[in-house]
Every structure is written in structure tokens, then in C-alpha cells.
C-alpha positions as CSV (number, residue, x, y, z in Angstrom):
1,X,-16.2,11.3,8.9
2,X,-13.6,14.1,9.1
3,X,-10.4,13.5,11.4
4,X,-11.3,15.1,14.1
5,X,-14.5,12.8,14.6
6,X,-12.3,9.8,14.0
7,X,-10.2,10.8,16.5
8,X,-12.7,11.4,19.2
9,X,-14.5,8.2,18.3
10,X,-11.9,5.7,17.7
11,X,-8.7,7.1,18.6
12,X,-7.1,5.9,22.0
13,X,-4.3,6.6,24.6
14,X,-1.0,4.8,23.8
15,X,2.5,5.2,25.0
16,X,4.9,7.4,23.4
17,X,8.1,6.7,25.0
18,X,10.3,9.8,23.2
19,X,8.0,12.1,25.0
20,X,7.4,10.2,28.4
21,X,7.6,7.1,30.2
22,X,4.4,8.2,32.4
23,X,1.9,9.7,30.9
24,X,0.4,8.6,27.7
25,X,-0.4,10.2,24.6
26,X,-4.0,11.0,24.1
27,X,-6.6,11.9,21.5
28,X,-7.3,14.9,22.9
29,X,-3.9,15.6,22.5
30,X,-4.3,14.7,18.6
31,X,-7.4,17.3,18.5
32,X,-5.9,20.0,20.0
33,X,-2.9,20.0,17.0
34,X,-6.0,19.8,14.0
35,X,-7.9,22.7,15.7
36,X,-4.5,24.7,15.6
37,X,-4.3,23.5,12.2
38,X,-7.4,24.3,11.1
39,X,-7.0,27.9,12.3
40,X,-3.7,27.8,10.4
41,X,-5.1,26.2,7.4
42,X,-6.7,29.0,5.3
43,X,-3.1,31.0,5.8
44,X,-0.8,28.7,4.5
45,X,-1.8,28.2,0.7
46,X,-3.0,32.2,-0.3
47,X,-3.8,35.7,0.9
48,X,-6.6,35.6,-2.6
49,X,-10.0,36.0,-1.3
50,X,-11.4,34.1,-4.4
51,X,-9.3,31.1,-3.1
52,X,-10.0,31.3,0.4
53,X,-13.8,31.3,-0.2
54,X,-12.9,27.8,-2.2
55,X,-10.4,26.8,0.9
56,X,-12.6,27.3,3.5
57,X,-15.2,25.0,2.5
58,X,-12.5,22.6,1.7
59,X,-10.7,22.3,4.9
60,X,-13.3,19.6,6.4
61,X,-13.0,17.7,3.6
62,X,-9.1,17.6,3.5
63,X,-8.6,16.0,6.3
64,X,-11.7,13.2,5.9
65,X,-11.3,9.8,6.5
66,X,-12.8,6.9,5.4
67,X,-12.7,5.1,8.9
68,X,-14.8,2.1,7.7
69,X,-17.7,0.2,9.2
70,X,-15.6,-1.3,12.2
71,X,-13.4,2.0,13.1
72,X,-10.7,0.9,11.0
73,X,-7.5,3.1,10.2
74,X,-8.5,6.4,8.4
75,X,-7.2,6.7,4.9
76,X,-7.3,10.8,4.3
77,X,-8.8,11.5,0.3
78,X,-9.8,15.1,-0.8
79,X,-13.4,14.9,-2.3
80,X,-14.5,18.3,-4.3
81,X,-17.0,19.3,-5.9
82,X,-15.1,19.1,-9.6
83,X,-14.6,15.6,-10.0
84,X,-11.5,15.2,-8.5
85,X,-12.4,12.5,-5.9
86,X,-9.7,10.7,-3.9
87,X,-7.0,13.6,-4.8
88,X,-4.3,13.7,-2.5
89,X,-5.2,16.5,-0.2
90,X,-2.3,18.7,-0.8
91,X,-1.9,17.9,-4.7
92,X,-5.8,19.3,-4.3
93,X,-4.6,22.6,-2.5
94,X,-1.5,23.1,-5.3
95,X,-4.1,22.7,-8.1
96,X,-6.5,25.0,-6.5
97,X,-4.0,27.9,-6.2
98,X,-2.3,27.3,-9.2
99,X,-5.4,27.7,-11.6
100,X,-6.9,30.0,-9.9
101,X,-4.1,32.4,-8.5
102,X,-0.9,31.7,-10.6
103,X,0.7,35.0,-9.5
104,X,0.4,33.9,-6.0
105,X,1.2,30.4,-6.5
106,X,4.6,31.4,-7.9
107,X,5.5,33.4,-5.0
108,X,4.8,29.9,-2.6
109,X,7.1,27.9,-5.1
110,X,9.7,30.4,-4.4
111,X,9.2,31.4,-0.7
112,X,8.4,29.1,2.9
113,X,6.7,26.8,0.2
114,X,7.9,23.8,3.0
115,X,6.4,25.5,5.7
116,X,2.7,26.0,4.5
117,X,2.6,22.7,3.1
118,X,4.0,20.5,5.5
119,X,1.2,21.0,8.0
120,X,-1.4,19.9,4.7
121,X,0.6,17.0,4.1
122,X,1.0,15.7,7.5
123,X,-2.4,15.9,9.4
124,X,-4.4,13.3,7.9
125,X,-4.3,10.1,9.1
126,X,-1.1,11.4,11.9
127,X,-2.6,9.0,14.6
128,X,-2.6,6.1,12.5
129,X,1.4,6.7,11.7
130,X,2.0,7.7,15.2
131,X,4.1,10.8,14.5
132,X,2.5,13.7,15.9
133,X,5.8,15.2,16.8
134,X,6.4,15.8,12.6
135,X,2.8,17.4,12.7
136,X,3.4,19.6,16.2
137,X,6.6,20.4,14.8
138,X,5.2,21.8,11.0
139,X,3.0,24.1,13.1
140,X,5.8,25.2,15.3
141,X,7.9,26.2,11.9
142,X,4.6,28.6,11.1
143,X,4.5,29.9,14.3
144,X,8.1,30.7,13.8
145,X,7.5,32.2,10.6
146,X,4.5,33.9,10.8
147,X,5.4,37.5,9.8
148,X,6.4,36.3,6.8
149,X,3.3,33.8,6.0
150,X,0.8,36.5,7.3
151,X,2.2,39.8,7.3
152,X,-1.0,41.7,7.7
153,X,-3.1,38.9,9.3
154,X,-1.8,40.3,12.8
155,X,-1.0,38.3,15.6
156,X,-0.8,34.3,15.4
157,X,-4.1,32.7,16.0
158,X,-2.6,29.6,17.8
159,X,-0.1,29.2,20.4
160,X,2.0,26.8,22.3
161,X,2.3,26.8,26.5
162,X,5.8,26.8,27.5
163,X,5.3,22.9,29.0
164,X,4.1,22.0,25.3
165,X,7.3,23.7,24.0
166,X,9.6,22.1,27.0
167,X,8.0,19.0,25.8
168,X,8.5,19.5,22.3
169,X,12.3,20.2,22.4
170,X,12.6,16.8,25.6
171,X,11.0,14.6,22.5
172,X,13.5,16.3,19.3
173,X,16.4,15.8,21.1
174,X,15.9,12.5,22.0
175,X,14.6,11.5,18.3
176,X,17.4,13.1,17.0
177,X,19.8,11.0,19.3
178,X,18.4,7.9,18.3
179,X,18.6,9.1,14.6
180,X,22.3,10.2,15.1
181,X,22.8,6.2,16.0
182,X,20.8,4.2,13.2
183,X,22.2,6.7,10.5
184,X,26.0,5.9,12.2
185,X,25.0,2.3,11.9
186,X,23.6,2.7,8.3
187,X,26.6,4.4,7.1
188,X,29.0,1.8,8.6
189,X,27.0,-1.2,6.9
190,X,25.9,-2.7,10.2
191,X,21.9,-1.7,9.9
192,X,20.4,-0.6,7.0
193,X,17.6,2.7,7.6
194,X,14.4,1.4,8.1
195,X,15.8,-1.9,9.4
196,X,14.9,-3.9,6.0
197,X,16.8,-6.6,5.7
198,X,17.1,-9.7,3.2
199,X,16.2,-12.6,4.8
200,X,19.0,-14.1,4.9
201,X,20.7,-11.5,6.3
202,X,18.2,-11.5,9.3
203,X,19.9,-13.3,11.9
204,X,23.1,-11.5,11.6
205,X,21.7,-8.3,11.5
206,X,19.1,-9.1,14.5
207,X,22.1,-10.3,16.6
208,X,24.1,-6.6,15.4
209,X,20.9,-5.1,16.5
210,X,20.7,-6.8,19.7
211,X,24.0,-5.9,20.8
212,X,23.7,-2.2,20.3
213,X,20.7,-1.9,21.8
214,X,22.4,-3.6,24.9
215,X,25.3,-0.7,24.4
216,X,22.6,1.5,24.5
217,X,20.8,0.5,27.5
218,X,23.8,0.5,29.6
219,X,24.7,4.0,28.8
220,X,21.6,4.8,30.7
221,X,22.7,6.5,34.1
222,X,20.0,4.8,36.1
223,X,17.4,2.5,35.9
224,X,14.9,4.9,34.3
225,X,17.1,6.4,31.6
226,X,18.1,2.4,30.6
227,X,14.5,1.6,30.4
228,X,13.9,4.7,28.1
229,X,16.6,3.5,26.0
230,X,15.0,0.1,25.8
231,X,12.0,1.1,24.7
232,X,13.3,3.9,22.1
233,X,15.5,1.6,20.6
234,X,13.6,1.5,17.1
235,X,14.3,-2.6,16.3
């Protein structure tokens, strides 16, 4: 079952608070960033016909999932015809180009190589770790550079509305807000990143914790923005 069939089967709306307090986020909005992708996909590795005929049979099968028997989460594996079951999808895609296009492949190593291979890395199983701001965001960077990905592919084949943009930059600011704060507190020995803890040390941190996230709520200038900061406070 490829992702996009996980998504429309067992995916379902859940609140993301970074991008609104109202509305939801949505499978379909999930399945409208892999069909992007997927018209993305056979640009972002080579311009070599002989691999593109290999990519394009491949692209289903990079973002499978094993979703199990009761809809469980999807775990993403690349399965190919050489053998090289359970590969990690974009480990698959380097090997690909590199045996059979090394001129090419050493023009990616030297040149956007983190732009065409984010999107790879980051669209399976994106639901599951609830971060489809990293995944909206590598296609945005392609977007962005496109003339240099694609130079004689022509115009973009995907687009963003401007709402979806507006969105876009609402949700990065306030992620990188919140980053700004636990990165502050990292640095000054208060919270470590990732808020993992010894256990005893728990307490003491989860009392530290408590009181920022008080400090932070109050900043709010009204009762919404102080129950966005409640919920976007990340312990």
C-alpha cells in the first residue's frame, strides 16, 4: 500500500496548533503535498533518460508503506527489483544515480544536492511524524530553485496559492519562535533539546518547564494568542 492510499484510508483530521487554532489539518491536505511531490520526483535526482525510465517505475514504490493488518503507522521501505529490499528510499535513489550516471551524480554532490533530496527523505511516513511543514517547506526550496534544478524542463509543474504561502510563512514564524526559546533554554542549562531528562532530574526540570510556559502564556496579548501559546509550548 503506497502512501497516498494510506493516507486516504487511514489517515485522519488532527489539530495543528502552529498553523491554526480552527481548522484542522487534513489528509487531503497530506495528498495534495505527495501529488506535488510526485510531479517533482523524477526532477530532483537526474536529467539521464536511462535513469528516469528506472525512476519512474520506482516512485510508487518509494513512498510504500507497510501499514499492517489493523491500519497501523506506515513504515516507508524501497523494494526493487535487484534485491535490495527494505533500502532506505533515498540511499535507493543515490545508488541508482551513482551506478548508473556517475557524471551526473557528481554534479548533485556538488550543487542543490539538499534541495532534491530533502523532498525523498521526508515524504514517507510525514503523517505519522506529524511535520508536514518540513515536507511543504522542501518543496517550496524547489520551487524556489527551479531554474537551476530544471533548466530546460520549462515552467514548474506544481504551485502554491498565495493562502497556502500566507499559511506557510504564519506556521515558520511561529516554529521558529518557539525554537528561538527552547534553544535559549538549552544553552543556559535550564531544558535540555528534545526535553530528555534523567530521571532524577525530572521534577526540577518539569517545574522549570512549567514556569516558562506560564511566562509564555502571559505574553499572549489576548485570550487567543495565550491559548496558542499553551498549546505550542512543546513540553
Amino acid at each position: 500500500m503506497n502512501e497516498l492510499q494510506w493516507a486516504k484510508s487511514y489517515a485522519r483530521p488532527r489539530m495543528n496548533y502552529y498553523r491554526s487554532m480552527e481548522h484542522p489539518e487534513t489528509p487531503d491536505d497530506y495528498i495534495s503535498l505527495l501529488s506535488r511531490y510526485l510531479k517533482l520526483a523524477p526532477y530532483l535526482v537526474t536529467n539521464s533518460p536511462s535513469v528516469n525510465g528506472y525512476i519512474s517505475g520506482f516512485l510508487t514504490t518509494q513512498i510504500s508503506t507497510d501499514a499492517g493488518a489493523l491500519g497501523g503507522s506506515s513504515q516507508s521501505t524501497a523494494t526493487t527489483g535487484d534485491g535490495k529490499q527494505g533500502m532506505d528510499p533515498l540511499a535507493y535513489y543515490q545508488q541508482l544515480v551513482r551506478e548508473r550516471d556517475p557524471v551526473r551524480w557528481a554534479t548533485i554532490k556538488a550543487k542543490y544536492r539538499s534541495v532534491r533530496t530533502k523532498p525523498i527523505s521526508l515524504a514517507p511516513s510525514c503523517w505519522d511524524r506529524e511535520d508536514l511543514f518540513s515536507f511543504r517547506n522542501s518543496l517550496l526550496s524547489v520551487i524556489a530553485h527551479w531554474q537551476d534544478i530544471a533548466p530546460d524542463a520549462g515552467p514548474c509543474p506544481v504551485t502554491f496559492t498565495t493562502k497556502e504561502l500566507e499559511s506557510h510563512q504564519n506556521e515558520m514564524e511561529l516554529i521558529e519562535g518557539i525554537s528561538s526559546i527552547m534553544h535559549q533554554l538549552h544553552d543556559e542549562g535550564l531544558i535540555p533539546l528534545g526535553g530528555m531528562v534523567r530521571p532524577e532530574d525530572y521534577q526540577r526540570i518539569r517545574e522549570i518547564s512549567n514556569q516558562f510556559k506560564q511566562d509564555f502564556i502571559n505574553l499572549g496579548e489576548d485570550d487567543r494568542q495565550r491559548a496558542l501559546h499553551a498549546n505550542v509550548w512543546p513540553y
